[in-house]
N, C-alpha and C positions, 0 to 999 in steps of 0.2 A: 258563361264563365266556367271555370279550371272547377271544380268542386273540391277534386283529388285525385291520388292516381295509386297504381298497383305498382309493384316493383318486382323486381328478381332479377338478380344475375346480370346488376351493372354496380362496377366499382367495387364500392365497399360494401355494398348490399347484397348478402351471397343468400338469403332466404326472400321470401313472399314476406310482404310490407304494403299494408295498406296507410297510405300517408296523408293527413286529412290538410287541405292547403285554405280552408272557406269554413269557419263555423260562426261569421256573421253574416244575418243575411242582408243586414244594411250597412255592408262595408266589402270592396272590394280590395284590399290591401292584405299583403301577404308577408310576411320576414320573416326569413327561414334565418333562425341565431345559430352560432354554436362555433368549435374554435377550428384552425386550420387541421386540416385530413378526416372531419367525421363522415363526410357525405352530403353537406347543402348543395354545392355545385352542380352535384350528380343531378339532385332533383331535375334542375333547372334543364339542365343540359339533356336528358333522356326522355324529359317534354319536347325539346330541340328536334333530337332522333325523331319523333314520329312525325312532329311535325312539317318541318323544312327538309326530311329526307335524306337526314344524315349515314353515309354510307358506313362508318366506321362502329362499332358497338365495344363498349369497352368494358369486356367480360372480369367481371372476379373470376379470381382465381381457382375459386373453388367450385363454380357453376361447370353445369355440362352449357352447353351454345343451343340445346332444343328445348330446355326447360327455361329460356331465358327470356325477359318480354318486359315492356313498359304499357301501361294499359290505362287508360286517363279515363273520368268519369266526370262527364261536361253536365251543364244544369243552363235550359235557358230558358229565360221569360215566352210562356206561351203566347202572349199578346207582339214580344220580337220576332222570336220565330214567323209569324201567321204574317207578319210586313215583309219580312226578310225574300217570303214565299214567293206572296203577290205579286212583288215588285223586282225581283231578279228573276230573268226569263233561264237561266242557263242552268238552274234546276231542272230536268227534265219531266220526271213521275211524281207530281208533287202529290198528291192523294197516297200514293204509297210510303215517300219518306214521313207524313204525317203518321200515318197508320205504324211506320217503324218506332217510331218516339212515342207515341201513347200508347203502345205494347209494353216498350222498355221501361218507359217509367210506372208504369201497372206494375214491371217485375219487380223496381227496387222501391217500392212504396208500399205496395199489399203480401206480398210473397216473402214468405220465412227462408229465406234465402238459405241458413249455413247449412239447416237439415239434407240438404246434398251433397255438401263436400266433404269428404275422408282426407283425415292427415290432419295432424295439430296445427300445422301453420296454416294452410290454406283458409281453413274452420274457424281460427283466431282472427286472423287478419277480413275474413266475411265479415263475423258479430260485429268489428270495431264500426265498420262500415254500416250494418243496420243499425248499430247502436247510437250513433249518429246522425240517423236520418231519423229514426223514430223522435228524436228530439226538437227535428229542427221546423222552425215556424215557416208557414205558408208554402209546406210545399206542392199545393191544389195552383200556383201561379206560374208551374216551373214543368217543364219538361228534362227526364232524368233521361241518359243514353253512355255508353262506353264504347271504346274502342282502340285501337292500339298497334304495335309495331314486336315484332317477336326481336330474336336477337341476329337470324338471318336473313332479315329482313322484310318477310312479309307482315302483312295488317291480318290481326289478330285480335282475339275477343279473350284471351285469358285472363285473367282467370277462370271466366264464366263457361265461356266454350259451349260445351254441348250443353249444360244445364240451361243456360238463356236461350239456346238453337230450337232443344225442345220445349219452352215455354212457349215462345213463337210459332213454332208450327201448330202448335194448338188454340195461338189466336188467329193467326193470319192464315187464309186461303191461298195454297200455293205455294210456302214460305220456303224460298231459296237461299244459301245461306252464303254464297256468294255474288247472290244478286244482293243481297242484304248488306254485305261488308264493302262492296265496292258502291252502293247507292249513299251509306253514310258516310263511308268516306270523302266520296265527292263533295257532300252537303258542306264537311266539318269544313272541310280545305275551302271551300267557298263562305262560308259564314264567318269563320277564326282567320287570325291575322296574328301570328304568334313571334316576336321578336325577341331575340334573345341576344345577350351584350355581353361575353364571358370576358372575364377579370384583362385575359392573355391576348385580347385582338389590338390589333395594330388600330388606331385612332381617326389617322387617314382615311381606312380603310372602313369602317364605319360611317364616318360622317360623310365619305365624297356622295355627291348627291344623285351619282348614277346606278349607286348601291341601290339593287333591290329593295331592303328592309326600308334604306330612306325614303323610296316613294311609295313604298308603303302607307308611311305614316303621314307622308305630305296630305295637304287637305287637298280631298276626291276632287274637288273643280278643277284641279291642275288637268286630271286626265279626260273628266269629261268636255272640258274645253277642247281638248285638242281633239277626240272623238267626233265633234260638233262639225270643230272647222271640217276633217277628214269626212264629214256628211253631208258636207252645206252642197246645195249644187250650181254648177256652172253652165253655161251656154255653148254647147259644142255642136257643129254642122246642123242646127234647128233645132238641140234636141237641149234639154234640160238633163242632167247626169249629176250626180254628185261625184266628187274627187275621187271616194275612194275606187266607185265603180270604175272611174275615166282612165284611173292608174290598171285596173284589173285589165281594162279594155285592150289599151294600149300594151302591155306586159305578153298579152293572150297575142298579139298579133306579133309582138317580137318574137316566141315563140314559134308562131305557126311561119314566119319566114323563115326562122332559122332548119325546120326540118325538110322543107321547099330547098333550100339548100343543100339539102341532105337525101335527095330523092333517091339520087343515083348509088346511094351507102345501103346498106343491109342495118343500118344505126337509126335509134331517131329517139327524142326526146320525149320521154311521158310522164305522166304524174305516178308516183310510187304508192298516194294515199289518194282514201274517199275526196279531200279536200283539194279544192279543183284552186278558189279563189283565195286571196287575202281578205281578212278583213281590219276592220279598222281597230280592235283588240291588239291585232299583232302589232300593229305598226306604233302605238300610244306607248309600248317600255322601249321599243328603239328608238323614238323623237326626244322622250324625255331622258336616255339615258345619253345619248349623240350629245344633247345642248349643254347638261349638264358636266360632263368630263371634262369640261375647257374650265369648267367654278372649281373653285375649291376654299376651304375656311380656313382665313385667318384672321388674328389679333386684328385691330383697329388702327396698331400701329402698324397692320401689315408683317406680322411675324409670321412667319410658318411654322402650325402646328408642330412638324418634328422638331424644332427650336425650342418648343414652351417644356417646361420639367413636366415631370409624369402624372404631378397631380393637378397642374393646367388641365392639360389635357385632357383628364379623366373632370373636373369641373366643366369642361368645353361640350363631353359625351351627353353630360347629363342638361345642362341647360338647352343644349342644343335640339336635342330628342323632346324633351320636355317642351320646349318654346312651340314646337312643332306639332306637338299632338293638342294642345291647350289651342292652337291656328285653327286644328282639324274640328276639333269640338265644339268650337266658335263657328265655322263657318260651312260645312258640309252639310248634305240634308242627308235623311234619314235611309234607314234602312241597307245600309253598308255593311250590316255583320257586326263585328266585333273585333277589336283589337286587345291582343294580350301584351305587356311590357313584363319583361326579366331581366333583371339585372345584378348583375355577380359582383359582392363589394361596393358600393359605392364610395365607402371611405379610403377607398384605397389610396396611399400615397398623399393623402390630406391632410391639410394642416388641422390638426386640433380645434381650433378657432372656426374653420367653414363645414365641420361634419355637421354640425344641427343641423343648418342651412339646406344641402345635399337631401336631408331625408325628410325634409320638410316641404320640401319642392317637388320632391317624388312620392309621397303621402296624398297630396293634394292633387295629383295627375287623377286618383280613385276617389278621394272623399266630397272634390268638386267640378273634376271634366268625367267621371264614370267610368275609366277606363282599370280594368284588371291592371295589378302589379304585384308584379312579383320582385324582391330582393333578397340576397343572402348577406350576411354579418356578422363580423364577429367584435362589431360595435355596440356594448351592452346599451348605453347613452338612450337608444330608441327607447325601451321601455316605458320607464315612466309619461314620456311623452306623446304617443300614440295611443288615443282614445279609441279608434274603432277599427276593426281588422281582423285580424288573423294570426297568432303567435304558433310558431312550430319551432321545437327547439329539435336539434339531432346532438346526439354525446355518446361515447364508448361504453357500455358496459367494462367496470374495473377488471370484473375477472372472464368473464368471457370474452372483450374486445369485439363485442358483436355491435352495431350501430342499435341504439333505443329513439325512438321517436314520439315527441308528445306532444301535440297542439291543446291550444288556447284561444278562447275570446279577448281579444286585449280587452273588451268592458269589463271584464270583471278577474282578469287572469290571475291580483293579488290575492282573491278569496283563495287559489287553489296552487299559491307560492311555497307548498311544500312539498310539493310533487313537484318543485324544482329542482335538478341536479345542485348542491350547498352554494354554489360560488355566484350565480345566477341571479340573483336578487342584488344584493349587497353592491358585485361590481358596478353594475348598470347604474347605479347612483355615485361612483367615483366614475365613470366615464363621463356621464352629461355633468357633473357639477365641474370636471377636467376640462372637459369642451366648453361649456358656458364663462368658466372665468377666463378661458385664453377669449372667448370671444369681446367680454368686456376691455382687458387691456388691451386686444388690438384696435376697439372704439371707445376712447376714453369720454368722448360727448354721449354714449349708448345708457340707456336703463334699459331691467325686465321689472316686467312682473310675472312670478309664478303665483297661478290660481291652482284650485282643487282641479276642476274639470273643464271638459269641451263647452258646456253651455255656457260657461263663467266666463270663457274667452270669447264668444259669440256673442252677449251682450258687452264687452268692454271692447271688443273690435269693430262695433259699431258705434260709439259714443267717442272712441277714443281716434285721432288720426295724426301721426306724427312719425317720420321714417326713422326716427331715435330712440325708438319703444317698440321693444319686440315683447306680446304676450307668449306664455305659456301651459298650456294646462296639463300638470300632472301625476292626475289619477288619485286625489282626495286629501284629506286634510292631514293625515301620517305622512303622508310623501312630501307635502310643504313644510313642513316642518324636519323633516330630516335633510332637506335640502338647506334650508336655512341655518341648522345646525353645520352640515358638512362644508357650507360657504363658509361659515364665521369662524371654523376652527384655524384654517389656514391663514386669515387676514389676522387672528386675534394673536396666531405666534410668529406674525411678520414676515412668511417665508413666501406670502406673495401680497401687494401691495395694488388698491387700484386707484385710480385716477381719483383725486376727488369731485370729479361731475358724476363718474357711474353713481350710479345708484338701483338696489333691487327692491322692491316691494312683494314680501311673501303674504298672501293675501287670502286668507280662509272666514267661511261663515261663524257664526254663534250660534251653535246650538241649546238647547233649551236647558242643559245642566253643563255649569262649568267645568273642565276636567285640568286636571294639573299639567300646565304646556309644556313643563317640563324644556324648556328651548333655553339656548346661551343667550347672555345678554347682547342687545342691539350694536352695532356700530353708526360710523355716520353714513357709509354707504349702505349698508342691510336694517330691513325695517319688518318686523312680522308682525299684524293685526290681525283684526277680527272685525267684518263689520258690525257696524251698530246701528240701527235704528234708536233715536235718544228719544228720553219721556220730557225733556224740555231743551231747550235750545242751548247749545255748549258758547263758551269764550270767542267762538266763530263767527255765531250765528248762523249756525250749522243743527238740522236736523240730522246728520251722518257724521258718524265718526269712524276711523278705522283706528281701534284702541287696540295699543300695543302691548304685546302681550307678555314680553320679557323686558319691558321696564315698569315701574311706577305708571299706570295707565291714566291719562288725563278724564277718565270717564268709570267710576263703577260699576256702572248702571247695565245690567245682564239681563236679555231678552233676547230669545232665539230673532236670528236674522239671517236672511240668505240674499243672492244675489236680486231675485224678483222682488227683492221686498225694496231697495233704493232707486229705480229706473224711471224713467220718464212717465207721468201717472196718464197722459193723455195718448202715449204712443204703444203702453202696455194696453189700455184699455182696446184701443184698435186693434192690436194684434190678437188681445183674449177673445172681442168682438168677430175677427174673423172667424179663429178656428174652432170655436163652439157652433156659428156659422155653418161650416161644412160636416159636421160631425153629425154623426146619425144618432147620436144620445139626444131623447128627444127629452129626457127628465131633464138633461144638467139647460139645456134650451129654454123650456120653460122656468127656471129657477132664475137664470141670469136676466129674465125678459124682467124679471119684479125685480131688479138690481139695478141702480145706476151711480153713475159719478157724482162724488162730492170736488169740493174743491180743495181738495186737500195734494200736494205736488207730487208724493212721492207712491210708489203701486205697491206697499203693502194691506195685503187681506185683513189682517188681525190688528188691533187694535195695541198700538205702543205707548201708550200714554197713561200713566196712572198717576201723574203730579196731581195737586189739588187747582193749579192754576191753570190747567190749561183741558180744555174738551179731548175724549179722543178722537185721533186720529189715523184716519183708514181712508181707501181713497174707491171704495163702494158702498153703499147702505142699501137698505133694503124700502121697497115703497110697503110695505107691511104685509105683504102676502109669505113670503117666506125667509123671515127673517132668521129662523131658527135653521136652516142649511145653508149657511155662507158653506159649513164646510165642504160640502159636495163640491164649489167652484175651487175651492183651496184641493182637494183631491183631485180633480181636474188638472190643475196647472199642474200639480206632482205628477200625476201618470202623461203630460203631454210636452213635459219640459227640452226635449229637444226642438221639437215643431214648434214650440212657442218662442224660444229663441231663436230661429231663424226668420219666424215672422217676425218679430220686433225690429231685428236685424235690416228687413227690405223697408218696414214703415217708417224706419227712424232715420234710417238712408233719403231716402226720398220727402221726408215729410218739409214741410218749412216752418220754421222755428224762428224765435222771437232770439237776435245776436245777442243780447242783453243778459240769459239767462240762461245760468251754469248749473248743471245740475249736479248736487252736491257731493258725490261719489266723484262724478269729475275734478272738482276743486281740492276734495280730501288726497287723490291722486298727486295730483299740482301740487300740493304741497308739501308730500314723500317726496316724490320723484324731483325736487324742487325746479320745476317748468313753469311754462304759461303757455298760453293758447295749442292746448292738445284734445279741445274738443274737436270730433268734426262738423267740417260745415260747409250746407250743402250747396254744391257746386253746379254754376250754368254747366249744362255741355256742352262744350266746343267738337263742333264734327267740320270738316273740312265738304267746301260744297260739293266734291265727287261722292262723297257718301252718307251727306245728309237724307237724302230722300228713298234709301236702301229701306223695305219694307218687307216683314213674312207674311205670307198672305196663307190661310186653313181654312179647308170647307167642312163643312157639317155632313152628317149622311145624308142620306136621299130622304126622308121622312118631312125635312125642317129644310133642307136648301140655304141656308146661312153660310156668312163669311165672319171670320175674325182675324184680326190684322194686330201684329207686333210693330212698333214701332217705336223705337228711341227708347224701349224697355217697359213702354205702356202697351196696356192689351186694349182694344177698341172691338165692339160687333160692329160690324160694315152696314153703310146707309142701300138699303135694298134687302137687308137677308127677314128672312121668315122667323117668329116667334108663336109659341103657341098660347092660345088662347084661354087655355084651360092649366091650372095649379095644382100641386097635387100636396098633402099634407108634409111630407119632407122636404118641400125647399125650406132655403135660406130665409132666413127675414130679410138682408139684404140684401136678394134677389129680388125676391118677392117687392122692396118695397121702389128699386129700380124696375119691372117689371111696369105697376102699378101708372109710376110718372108717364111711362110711355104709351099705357092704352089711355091712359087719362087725357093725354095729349092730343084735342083736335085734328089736329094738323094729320096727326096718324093715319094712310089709308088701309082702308078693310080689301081684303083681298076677295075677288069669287068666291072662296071658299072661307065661310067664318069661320074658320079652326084658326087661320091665323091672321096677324098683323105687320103691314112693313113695316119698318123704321124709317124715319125721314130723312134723322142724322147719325153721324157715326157715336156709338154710344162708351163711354169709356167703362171700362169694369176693373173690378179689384184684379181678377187673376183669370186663365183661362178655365178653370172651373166654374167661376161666376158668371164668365158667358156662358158658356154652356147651358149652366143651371138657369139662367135666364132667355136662354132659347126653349128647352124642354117645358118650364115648368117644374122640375123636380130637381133632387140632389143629383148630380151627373156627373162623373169621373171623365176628365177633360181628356186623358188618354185615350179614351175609349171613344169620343163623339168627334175630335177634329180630326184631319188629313191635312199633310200641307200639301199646299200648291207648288206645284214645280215651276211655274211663271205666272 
């Protein structure tokens, strides 16, 4: 990925700027905010320059043209890189570009870097840079490297320049520093795949799918299909040939008659380059750009793009691109590099009503197909809605007019909202509450609910399933509540009106001491609570309540409550079961082994029940060994609560469930939002018989000889692969206790070698970790033991 980049002497950037685009490292989403003429475009656009070979440079005014340079500072997964290697041959010195990258990143990891540089800015702009990396988690997984485009166009290392040249010469034997520039280059331009969408291109011209960047991003089988055919071979005069040679063949003989014609000339036909043949490379962007010039996108009704208005159009870019790479992600195997998305404005020309939408869509290209994005806006609305990523805002200096630049964690960006230029905060909650009520009155059957955070929506987006209910999460319980406020003010002095089916539910936890909510009173479309875990059963017949907090509350009753404490008690158990499971904390291990399930419905840890009439109720107890550290497993869930909402998320998906029974958060839901049947539930798969039996098939290293097989989203070890014989204290329990059924198993044959055991049948497992770990014997990171199979 993009980490960051250097700047000088484009645009409105007349000084050295180091601009940090990545300070999460479990988020690859990027939004550069800020208002028309500060410099986000540039960003985007001067990663473009180096990348795609942009001839033009668009000098400030104030720069000389030799001190001028864009210099990017990439970061990629050592375990990517080491596939990327392997498996594309068109890297030539692979031992060498390795040896260049674990140099590089030795310089920007352990090396005090600014003590070289002279001059306030260059000095400035280094610290920000070390000061950033000294900070950031895990960077022992990552390979650091730079590189760059001056402003006359050669590839350049500026800033660093000779300070990195002579670092390298003193690790590396031999170290040439144009062999060096032109080897990484190669790598970058082979591994990166950087597309960029500026505000000002023609839409056609974008989308036609003979465009380079579009088959780009088309999924890789497109082109390795045609490679295939262009390989397959045919039957010519005895001889077996594949196509592309028979073309070569054929071509070479056209040639050698045509200078046979030419005997008697003093002329004759020769190759200009080393490269004698075609190969099948060349031929896969002329096949696929030939077929594709005749397609072109339109409407359903058959409209042509230049017909639709500007913000059609710019909706068209974005779903279009998006549909495309979410294909690619789906369906492409591995080790293709990397793909970067940029995109300039997305709200451009939009209706009010579909901006969420737009950066919702494009949010989720990173947070669940993994793909780099980058966008710029000057649509504050993102804010509070983006949980993990990357915030950079750019703004003018008032009295110098010089660009200032300052990134953000969006997790935690509000702790350091005063180091926001004034306007910055405040707006961004009249744009998204702008956008969110056009979006209600354009769907007057629609409800939201706004929660605190990411995980809040990750447990209710799997409970809940209805395409008339859009969750939102954001960013804590002051944000929900001033949203609820800035919705209620406009409805309560009439000057905008909504349907009476809308309805919003503002929805935050209880914490353990009540604070003044300070909120306007409810309407009949807007509802703000708090959940409740209750000490006896409400007018319902309801353990949950969601008690409203700015009217007369149907419930007194105050006991801290959060979202884990109402969910499903048998499908939290599984999920907490799992990831204690794979964790290498072997104390919180043994504490849960002495814990089990009561029958009690709902996954609260602590105890909510203090009536005289009724037991408490919790839905773990202890078998008497450690009954006195429940809280260890309570601190657990706290420091685990993203992973543990996503496991719940896949078990509760998938789980089967009794149609009969609502789990009471659901129903408290139902009856704000006043619906019915907005649980989900879970659904046969229908696959069509062409792609029912479509399977991925992973080998294990050579040690173990094992297969594991995806299929229909279930993970299987394959009937034939090897397990070992021997356990080692870190596995799973259940591994260990899957393991166990299998040597116990008769039927099991012992192999010559008693180290291991075949399998008979295919065996199903929780995840591809849990095969693994159940092949080894020990706890075993699933990225690290499988390969996939390419047929």
């Amino acid at each position: 990925m993009i980490k960051g980049l250097f700047i000088n002497g484009y645009k409105s950037y007349g000084s050295t700027e180091y601009i940090s685009l990545n300070k999460n490292v479990d988020s690859k989403f990027s939004a550069i905010l800020g208002q028309n003429g500060v410099g986000k475009s540039a960003i985007l656009e001067s990663i473009d320059y180096y990348f795609n070979e942009k001839n033009y440079w668009n000098k400030n005014k104030n720069s000389t043209l030799s001190d001028t340079f864009v210099t990017i500072l990439f970061k990629i997964e050592k375990k990517k890189f080491d596939d990327f290697l392997r498996d594309n041959d068109s890297i030539e010195d692979k031992g060498l570009i390795k040896s260049y990258l674990i140099e590089t990143s030795r310089f920007f990891c352990e090396e005090n870097m600014a003590v070289h540089f002279k001059g306030v800015v260059y000095s400035n702009a280094i610290k920000n840079l070390e000061k950033e990396l000294k900070s950031e988690r895990e960077k022992e997984k990552y390979y650091y490297l730079v590189l760059g485009r001056n402003g006359t166009g050669e590839i350049d290392l500026k800033p660093f320049g000779k300070v990195l040249e002579y670092f390298l010469k003193s690790k590396i034997n031999k170290f040439d520093r144009n062999e060096f520039i032109s080897g990484l280059n190669k790598f970058i331009k082979e591994y990166y795949t950087y597309i960029y969408i500026p505000v000002e291109q023609k839409t056609s011209d974008v989308l036609s799918l003979e465009n380079i960047d579009m088959q780009r991003i088309m999924n890789k089988d497109i082109s390795d299909n045609i490679q295939k055919i262009l390989n397959e071979r045919v039957s010519r005069e005895g001889k077996n040939i594949s196509v592309i040679n028979l073309l070569n063949d054929r071509l070479r003989s056209f040639m050698i008659s045509i200078n046979e014609k030419l005997d008697d000339s003093e002329f004759e036909y020769s190759k200009d380059r080393k490269k004698e043949k075609i190969v099948t490379s060349d031929l896969v962007g002329l096949i696929i750009q030939e077929y594709f010039s005749t397609k072109s996108l339109k409407k359903k009704n058959h409209t042509k793009m230049e017909q639709l208005s500007s913000g059609e159009q710019r909706r068209a870019i974005i779903e279009v691109v998006t549909s495309f790479l979410k294909n690619r992600a789906h369906n492409s195997q591995l080790n293709y590099g990397e793909i970067i998305i940029a995109i300039d404005e997305p709200e451009i020309s939009q209706d009010i009503s579909n901006v969420y939408s737009q950066f919702e869509r494009l949010e989720s290209l990173s947070s669940k197909y993994g793909y780099q994005t980058f966008i710029t806006t000057h649509w504050y609305g993102l804010l509070p809605i983006i949980n993990n990523g990357t915030l950079t805002v750019v703004y003018k200096n008032k009295s110098t007019q010089h660009n200032l630049v300052q990134s953000f964690d969006f997790h935690n960006y509000l702790d350091k909202k005063e180091e926001f230029p004034d306007d910055i905060h405040l707006k961004s909650f009249y744009d998204l509450t702008s956008s969110l009520l056009g979006y209600l009155r354009n769907n007057t059957e629609h409800r939201l609910i706004l929660c605190e955070g990411g995980t809040d929506r990750k447990y209710l987006d799997s409970m809940i399933d209805h395409p008339k209910i859009k969750i939102l999460p954001v960013g804590g319980k002051d944000n929900v509540k001033l949203l609820f406020n800035m919705f209620s003010l406009p409805i309560k002095n009439k000057t905008i009106k909504l349907h009476e089916n809308n309805r919003v539910l503002f929805l935050i936890d209880t914490d353990n001491v009540a604070d003044n909510y300070d909120v306007f009173s409810s309407t009949n479309q807007l509802y703000i609570g708090r959940l409740q875990v209750l000490n006896k059963l409400n007018r319902r017949d309801s353990w949950v309540e969601i008690v409203n907090i700015s009217n007369n509350s149907s419930s007194k009753y105050h006991n801290e409550t959060r979202i884990e404490d109402v969910l499903d008690a048998n499908v939290f158990y599984d999920a907490l079961s799992y990831l204690i499971d794979i964790s290498e904390d072997e104390t919180i291990k043994e504490v849960f082994e002495d814990f089990e399930r009561t029958n009690w419905e709902l996954s609260n840890i602590k105890s909510h029940s203090i009536d005289k009439d009724y037991l408490p109720r919790k839905f773990l107890k202890s078998k008497g060994n450690f009954h006195d550290q429940e809280h260890l497993i309570s601190a657990f869930i706290e420091s685990h609560k993203t992973e543990l909402a996503s496991a719940y998320s896949n078990f509760y998906i998938r789980k089967d469930r009794d149609s009969t029974y609502l789990n009471p958060l659901v129903t408290e839901i139902e009856r704000i939002l006043n619906m019915k049947n907005i649980l989900r539930v879970k659904k046969e798969v229908e696959v069509s018989e062409e792609i029912s039996s479509v399977t991925e098939i992973f080998y294990s290293n050579e040690k173990y000889k094992s297969f594991m097989k995806k299929e229909d989203g279930e993970i299987y070890l394959v009937k034939g692969s090897a397990i070992s014989s021997e356990e080692k204290s870190s596995i799973t329990k259940s591994a260990s206790q899957t393991r166990k059924k299998i040597i116990d198993n008769e039927k099991v044959a012992k192999s010559d070698n008693e180290a291991i055991l075949i399998l008979e049948d295919d065996i199903k497992c929780k995840s591809a970790n849990h095969a693994a770990t159940i092949v080894t014997g020990r706890s075993t990171n699933a990225n690290e033991f499988w390969r996939k199979k390419e047929s």
